[in-house]
N, C-alpha and C positions, 0 to 999 in steps of 0.2 A: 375385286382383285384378291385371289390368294396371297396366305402369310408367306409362302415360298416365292411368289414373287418377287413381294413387297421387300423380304430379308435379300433377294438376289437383285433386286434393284437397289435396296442402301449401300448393298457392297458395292456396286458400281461407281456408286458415286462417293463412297468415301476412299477408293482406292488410291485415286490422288492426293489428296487432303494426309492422308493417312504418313503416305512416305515426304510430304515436307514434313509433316509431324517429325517422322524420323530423322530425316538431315537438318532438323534444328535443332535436335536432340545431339545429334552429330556438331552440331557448331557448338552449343552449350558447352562440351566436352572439352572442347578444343580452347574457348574462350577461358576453361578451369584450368586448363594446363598455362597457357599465358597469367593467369593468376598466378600458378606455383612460382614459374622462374619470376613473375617480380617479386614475389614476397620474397626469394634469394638473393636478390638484386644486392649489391655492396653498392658503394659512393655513399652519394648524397644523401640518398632517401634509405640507407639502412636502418633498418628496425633492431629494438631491443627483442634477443632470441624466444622470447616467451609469446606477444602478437606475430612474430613471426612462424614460429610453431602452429598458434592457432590457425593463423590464415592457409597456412597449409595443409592443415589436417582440414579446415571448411573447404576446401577447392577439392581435395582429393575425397572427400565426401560427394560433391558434386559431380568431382568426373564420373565416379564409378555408378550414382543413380541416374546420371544421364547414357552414358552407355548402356545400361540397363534397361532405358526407357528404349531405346534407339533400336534394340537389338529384340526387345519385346514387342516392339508397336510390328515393327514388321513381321516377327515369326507369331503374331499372333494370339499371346501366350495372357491369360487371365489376369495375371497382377499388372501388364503393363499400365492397362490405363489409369491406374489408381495409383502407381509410381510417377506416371509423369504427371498425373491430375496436381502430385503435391510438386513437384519440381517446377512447374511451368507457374504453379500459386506462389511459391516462394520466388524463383526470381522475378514474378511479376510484381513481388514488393519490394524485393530489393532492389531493382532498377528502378521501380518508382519511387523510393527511400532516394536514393540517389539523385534521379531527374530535381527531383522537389530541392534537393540542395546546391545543384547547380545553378537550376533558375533562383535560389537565394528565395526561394518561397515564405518562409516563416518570417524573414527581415517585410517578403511583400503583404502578408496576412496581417502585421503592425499596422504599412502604411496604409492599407486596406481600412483599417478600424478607425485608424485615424481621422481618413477621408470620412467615413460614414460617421463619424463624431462631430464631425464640419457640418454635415447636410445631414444632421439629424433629422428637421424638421422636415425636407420634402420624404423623407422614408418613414417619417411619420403618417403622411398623408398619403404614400403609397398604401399603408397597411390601413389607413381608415376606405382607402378607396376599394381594397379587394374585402375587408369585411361586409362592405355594402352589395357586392356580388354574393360573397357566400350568404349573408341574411336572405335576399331577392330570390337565390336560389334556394333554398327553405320555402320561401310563400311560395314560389310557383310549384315546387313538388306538391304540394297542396290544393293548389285553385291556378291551374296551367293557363285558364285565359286570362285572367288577372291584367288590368293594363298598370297600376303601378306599383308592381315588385318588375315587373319588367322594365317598364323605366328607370326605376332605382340601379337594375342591374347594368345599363347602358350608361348611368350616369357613372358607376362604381369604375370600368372598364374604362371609362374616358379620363377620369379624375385619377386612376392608378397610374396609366399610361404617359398623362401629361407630368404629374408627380416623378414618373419613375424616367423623364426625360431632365426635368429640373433635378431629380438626383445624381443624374449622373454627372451635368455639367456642374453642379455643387462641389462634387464627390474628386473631379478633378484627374482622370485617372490617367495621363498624359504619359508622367512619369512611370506610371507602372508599364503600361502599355509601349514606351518606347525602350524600357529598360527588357522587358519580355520579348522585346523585338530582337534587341541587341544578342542575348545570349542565344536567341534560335540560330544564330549565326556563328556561331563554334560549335567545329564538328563535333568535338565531344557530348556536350548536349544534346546535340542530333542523333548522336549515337544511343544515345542512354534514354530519350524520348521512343526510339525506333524500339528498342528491346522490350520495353515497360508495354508499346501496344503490342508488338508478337506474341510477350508471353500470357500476355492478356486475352489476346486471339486464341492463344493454343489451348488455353483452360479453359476455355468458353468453348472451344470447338469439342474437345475431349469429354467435355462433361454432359453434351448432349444425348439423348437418349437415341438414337441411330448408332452412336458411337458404342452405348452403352450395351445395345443388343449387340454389336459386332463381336464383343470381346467375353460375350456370356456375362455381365454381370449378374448377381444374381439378386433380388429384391432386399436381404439382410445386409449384402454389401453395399447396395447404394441408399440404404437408411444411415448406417456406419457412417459413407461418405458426406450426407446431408449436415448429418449432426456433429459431425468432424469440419465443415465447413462454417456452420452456425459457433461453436466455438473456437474456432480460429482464431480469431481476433483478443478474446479476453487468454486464450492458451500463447498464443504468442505473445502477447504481452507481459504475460508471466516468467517465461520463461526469459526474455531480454530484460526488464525490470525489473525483478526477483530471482527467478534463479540463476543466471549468468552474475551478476554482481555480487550475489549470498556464495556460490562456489569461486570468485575471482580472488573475494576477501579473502579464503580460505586457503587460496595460494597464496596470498600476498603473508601472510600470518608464518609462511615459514622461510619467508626472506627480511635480510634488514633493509626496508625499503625505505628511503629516506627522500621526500620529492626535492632536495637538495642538492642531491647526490645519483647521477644515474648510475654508478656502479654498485648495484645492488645485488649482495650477495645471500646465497643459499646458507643458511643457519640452523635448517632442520627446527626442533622444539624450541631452542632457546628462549624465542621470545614467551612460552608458557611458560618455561621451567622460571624464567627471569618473574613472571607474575605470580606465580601460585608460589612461591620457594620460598619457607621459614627457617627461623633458628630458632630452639631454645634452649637458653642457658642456664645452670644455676649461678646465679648472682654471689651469693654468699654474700654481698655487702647490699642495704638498701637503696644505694646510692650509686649503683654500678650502671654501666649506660655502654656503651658501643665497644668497649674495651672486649667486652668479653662474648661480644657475637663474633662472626664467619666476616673475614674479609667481605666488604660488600653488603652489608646487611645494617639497614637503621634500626633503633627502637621502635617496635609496633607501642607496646606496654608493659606495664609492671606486673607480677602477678604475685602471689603469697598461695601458695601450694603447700599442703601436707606439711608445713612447717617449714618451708622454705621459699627464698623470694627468686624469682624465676624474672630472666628477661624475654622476651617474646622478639624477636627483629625482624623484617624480612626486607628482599631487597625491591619493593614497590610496596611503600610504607601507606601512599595514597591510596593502590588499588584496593588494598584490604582495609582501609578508613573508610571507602566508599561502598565496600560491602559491608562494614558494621551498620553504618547509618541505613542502609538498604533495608538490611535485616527490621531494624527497630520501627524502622517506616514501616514496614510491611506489618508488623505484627500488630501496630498501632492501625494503621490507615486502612487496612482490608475489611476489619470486625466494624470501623465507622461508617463505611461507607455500604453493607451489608445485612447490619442486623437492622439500622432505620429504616431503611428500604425494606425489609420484608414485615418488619411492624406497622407500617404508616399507610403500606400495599393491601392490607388487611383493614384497614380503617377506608379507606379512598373506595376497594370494594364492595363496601356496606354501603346501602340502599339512602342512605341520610341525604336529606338536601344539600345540593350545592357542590357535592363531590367531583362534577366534572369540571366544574371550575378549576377546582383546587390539584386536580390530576394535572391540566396545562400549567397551573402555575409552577409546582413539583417539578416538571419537567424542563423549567424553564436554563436551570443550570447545566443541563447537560447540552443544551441549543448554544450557549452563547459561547462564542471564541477564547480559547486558553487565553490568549494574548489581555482580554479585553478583561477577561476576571480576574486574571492575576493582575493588571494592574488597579483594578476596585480594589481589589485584596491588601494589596503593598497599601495602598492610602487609607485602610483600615487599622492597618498594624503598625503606620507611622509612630514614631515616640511622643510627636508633637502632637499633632493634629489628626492620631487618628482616632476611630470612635471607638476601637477597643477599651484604650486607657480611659476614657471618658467615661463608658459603663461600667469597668469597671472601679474606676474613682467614686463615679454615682452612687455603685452597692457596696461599695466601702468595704470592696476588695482588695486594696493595694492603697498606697498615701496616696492623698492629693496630692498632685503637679507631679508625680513620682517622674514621668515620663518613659515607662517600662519601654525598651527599643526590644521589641519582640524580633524584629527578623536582623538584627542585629546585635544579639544577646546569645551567645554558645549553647546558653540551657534552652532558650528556647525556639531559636528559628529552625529547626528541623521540626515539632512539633505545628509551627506555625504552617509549616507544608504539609502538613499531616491533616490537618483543619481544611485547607483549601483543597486539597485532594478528594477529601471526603465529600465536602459540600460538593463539588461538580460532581461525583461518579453516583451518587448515590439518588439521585431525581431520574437517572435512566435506570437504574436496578430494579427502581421502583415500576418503572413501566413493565421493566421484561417479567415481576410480581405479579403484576396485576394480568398479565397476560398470562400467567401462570395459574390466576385463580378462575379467570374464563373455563379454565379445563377441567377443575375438580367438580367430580358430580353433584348437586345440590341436592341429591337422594340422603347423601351420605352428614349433610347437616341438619336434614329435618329429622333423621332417625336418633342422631344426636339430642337432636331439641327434646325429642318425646320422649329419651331417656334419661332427662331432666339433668343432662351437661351442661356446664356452665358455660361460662367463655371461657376462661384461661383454658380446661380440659379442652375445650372442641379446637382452639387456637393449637394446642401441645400434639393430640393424639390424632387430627383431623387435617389441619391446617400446612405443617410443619411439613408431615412425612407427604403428602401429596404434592408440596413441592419441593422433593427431595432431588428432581432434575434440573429443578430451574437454579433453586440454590447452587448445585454446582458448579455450572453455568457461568454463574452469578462472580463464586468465587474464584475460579478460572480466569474468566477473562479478564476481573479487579485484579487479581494476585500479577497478571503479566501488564498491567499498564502500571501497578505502583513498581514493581519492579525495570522498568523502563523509563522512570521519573526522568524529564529532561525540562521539560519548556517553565512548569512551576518554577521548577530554580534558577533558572538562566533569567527570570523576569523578575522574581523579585529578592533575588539576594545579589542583583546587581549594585555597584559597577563589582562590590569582593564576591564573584561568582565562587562558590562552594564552599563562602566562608560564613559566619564567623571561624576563623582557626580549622578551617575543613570538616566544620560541624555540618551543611549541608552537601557534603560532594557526594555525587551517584555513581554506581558504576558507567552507565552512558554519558555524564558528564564527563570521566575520569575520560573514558576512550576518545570522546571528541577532542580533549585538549590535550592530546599524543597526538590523534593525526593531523587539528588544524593550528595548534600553538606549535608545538614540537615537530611535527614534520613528521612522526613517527610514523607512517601508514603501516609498515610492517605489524610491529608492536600493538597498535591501533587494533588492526585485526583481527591479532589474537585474543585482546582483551573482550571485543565483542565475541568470541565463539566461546569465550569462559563463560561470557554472560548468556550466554546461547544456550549453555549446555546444563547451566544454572537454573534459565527456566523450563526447558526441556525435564530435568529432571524433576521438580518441581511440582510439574501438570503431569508429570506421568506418576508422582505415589497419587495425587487426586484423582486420576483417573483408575490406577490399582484399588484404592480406598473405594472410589465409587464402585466399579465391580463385584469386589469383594460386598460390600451392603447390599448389592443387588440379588446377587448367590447365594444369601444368604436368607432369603424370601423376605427383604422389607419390601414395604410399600414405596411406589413408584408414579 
């Protein structure tokens, strides 16, 4: 059979198929406009004008790429199918988003585990019953007459079977199965089941290759669509997860939003100018304090300038206490958890016995749960009982019985987090090092060698600048987790979280107890796009920096 037939025979028979395509696309349209007038809906169910706004610019997005599609599948036109390929995908997860929560799915996926928690055991001996199939089937791909891998495999098949009958009645699934009953029996449901397989029909029909010669696709566009498909899932997810929420914040931040309070009004900057806003005063007396700031404004500190004593105020006295201590964390805990790592990365890579032992052990702090170190950590630093003050009572660092309360001492429970931060981050630095020294040529150490270098030279002139990438790397992604300090602190300067005297408060502690102490979510949000813009700015001189060295012919 000729290609000309073969193309005037597909057309014949997607000619049908083609124009329901169209009048579903036609209903879609229709079913966006019934979106618009509810989302306008007054009474009962009126929305606050911002979801309301969204939901309307989502529907009138919808109508016009489903007219679109409607008006394309029929005339024929090159982008339809690739327009309704994504419209028919998206509403086939949003109506299945939906169906799943009307059948109350995620409350049945509980009971579900539940049951299989009950009749653990016979789904135990399900999975020993099909391993003895797959093994069976192993020896017979090998020796096919074989009489007992065959047997085995009959036995496997009966023993899964009878297992996987004793799990179900174990497993109990009564309630689920009559509760599944009950909602296929509300139209709505019905309804929202019916759309979820249409649109699911329509993508599956659309993306066939009949479909795809009809409309000329051309081979670059259906690789596009392949791989637009294959990321779908982690793209959508991003962008509901991360960037829908990261931009909601960002509105929220120029409203007083108070979950208290639904009448939430538009404020523009304020809530910034309320965070970043200083005063400085000249004091003229040493002893001078709020008198002589800006309506609105506390004591930040004291300062002695140029011969004169200066009061510093601003009016979120916390958020700027929490970027001091940031700062000093940083400058302390980045270099700790950094430079061992790339020294100890250098010793683990030497040839010496025993080193892959000691690479897993290295690594072992970066494996175990914040949760679970910090609280080792806290009964380390106890006053009493932990083994800090012990050793050092032992080396007769400090008096005996002193009872030093390290995370409960001003001077030094921020330090004490500085310590614990380092130890976990710096057993992964170590690895992404040693991954680092797998790529430096060994040409370039033996030339060293015969040129009668030492170690420190070969470590300085060799070592260092070849890992000038990983380093940055290194220091990048430590500079943005200690500046995001949250969980160390919340765990072990409990129940005075961010005390002693606000010696450990972080910027993302400051934010969380505005939005979940105070109510503040407005506020809240802007404090995070401070910190946002903070380390935005942060990683972008280290990335100018790195550039610049780069441009400049270092080694790389």
């Amino acid at each position: 059979m000729s290609d000309s037939t073969t193309k005037t025979s597909d057309e014949r028979d997607l000619r049908t198929p083609l124009k329901l395509i169209s009048l579903w696309h036609l209903f879609g349209a229709f079913a966006c406009v019934v979106g618009i007038l509810l989302a306008r809906r007054s009474g009962d169910v009126e929305l606050p004008w911002m979801p309301k706004f969204a939901l309307q610019g989502f529907f009138s997005v919808a109508f016009v790429a489903n007219m679109a599609s409607s008006y394309g599948v029929t005339a024929r036109t090159k982008w339809a199918r690739t327009v309704s390929l994504v419209v028919n995908y998206l509403f086939a997860l949003v109506a299945g988003s939906v169906t799943l929560h009307l059948f109350d799915a995620y409350r049945a996926i509980g009971d579900l585990g539940e049951g299989l928690f009950q009749a653990f055991v016979p789904f135990l001996v399900v999975g020993v019953g099909l391993l003895w199939v797959l093994v069976a089937g192993q020896l017979l791909a090998k020796e096919p007459t074989a009489v007992g891998p065959a047997r085995l495999r009959t036995a496997g098949r009966v023993l899964a079977a009878l297992a996987g009958v004793w799990f179900v009645i174990a497993a109990d699934p009564t309630g689920l199965l009559s509760s599944l009953a009950d909602d296929l029996t509300r139209p709505l449901t019905l309804g929202a089941v019916a759309v979820t397989v249409a649109a699911a029909l329509a993508t599956r029909f659309m993306w066939s290759r009949p479909v795809a010669r009809h409309f000329g696709t051309t081979r670059s566009t259906e690789e596009a669509l392949s791989g637009l498909a294959f990321l779908s899932p982690n793209l959508l997810g991003f962008l509901i997860f991360f960037a829908f929420p990261l931009m909601f914040s960002l509105w929220v931040s120029f409203f007083d939003w108070d979950t208290t309070n639904t009448n939430r009004d538009f404020i523009g900057f304020s809530n910034y100018i309320q965070a970043l806003s200083l005063d400085f005063s000249d004091a003229g007396a040493a002893n001078a304090g709020t008198e002589v700031l800006k309506p609105g404004y506390q004591v930040l500190m004291n300062a002695d300038w140029f011969g004169q004593h200066w009061v510093i105020g601003a009016r979120d006295v916390e958020f700027w206490l929490s970027m001091r201590n940031i700062t000093f964390f940083l400058v302390l805990a980045v270099p700790l958890a950094v430079l061992p790592a790339l020294l100890l990365s250098s010793v683990l890579a030497s040839q010496l016995p025993g080193m892959k032992i000691f690479r897993a052990i290295y690594f072992v702090p970066s494996v175990a749960g914040v949760i679970g170190v910090s609280i080792v950590w806290g009964q380390m630093f106890d006053g009493t009982i932990g083994w800090i003050n012990y050793i050092t009572d032992l080396l007769g660092l400090s008096e005996a019985g002193s009872g030093q309360g390290w995370l409960t001492d001003q001077s030094t429970a921020l330090l004490s987090m500085v310590i614990v931060f380092a130890w976990m981050n710096f057993g992964f630095n170590t690895v992404l090092y040693l991954a680092g020294h797998q790529a430096i040529p060994k040409e370039l150490y033996e030339a060293a060698e015969i040129d009668g270098a030492n170690t420190w030279q070969i470590f300085r002139r060799i070592t260092v600048p070849q890992l000038r990438n990983t380093t940055f790397y290194v220091l990048v992604t430590t500079s943005i987790l200690a500046l995001q300090l949250f969980d160390i602190v919340w765990i072990l300067a409990r129940p005075d979280v961010g005390g002693p005297n606000n010696a450990t408060l972080t910027p993302v502690l400051t934010l969380y107890q505005e939005a979940f102490t105070n109510n503040r979510q407005g506020y809240a949000s802007a404090l995070a796009w401070v910190l946002f813009i903070v380390i935005f700015g942060f990683t972008s001189v280290q990335f100018r920096q790195q550039r610049d060295e780069a441009s400049a012919g270092g080694l790389s």
